[in-house]
N, C-alpha and C positions, 0 to 999 in steps of 0.2 A: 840688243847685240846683233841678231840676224839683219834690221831695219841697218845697223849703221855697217855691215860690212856688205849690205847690198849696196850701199852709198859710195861704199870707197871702190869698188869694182863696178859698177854705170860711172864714177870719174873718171877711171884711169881707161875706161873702155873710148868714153870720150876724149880726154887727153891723149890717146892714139890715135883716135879719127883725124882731131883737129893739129895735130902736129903739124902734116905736110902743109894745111891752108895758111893762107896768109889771114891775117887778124884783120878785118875795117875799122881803120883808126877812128873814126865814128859812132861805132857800136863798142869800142873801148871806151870814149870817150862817156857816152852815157852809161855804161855800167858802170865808172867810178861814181860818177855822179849819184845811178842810183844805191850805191852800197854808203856813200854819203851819206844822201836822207833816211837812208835805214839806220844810220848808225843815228843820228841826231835823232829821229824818231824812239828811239830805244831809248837815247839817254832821256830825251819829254820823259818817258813811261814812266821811268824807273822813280824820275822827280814825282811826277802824281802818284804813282804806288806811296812812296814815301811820306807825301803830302798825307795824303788818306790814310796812311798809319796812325800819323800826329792827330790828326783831325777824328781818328776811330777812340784813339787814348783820352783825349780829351772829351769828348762825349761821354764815355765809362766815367770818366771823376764825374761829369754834368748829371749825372744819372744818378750816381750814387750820394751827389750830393741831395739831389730833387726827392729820393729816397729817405733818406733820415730827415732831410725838415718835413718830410708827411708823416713819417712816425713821430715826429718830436709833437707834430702838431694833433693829433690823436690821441696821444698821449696826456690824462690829466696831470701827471708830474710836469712833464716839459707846458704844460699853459702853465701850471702854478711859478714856475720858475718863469716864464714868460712874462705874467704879471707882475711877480715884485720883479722884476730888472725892470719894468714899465713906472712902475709905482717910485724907482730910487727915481729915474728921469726925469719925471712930471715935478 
């Protein structure tokens, strides 16, 4: 709270300095530009944040499934059932 109301009074202390100047229509020009690439930068982000959700959820099932077939496989019940499904196939 302190952090953002130091921010809003350094604005407005600057938004009084800069009132009487004239603007360089040049140095407006590349500030839009640069709030541009920030924004499209930010929207990337948010898609790889996103992405790497999918991609983190998906690994947890890959894991959990890697998990139970090493118990299954350990496991003399899960071979006995292993082999006769083997045995009906052959």
């Amino acid at each position: 709270m302190r952090e953002i109301q130091k921010l809003r009074i350094q604005q407005e202390i600057h938004a009084e300095r800069t009132a009487s100047v004239q603007y360089n229509p040049t140095l407006m020009a590349e500030l839009l530009l640069l709030r541009q690439r920030k924004d499209e930068l930010e929207m990337r982000m948010t898609a790889l944040q996103d992405s790497r959700k999918d991609l983190v959820t998906q690994l947890d099932a890959l894991m959990k499934l890697l998990k139970v077939k090493t118990v299954c496989v350990n496991s003399d019940a899960c071979l006995r059932t292993k082999i006769n499904v083997n045995n009906w196939t052959e």
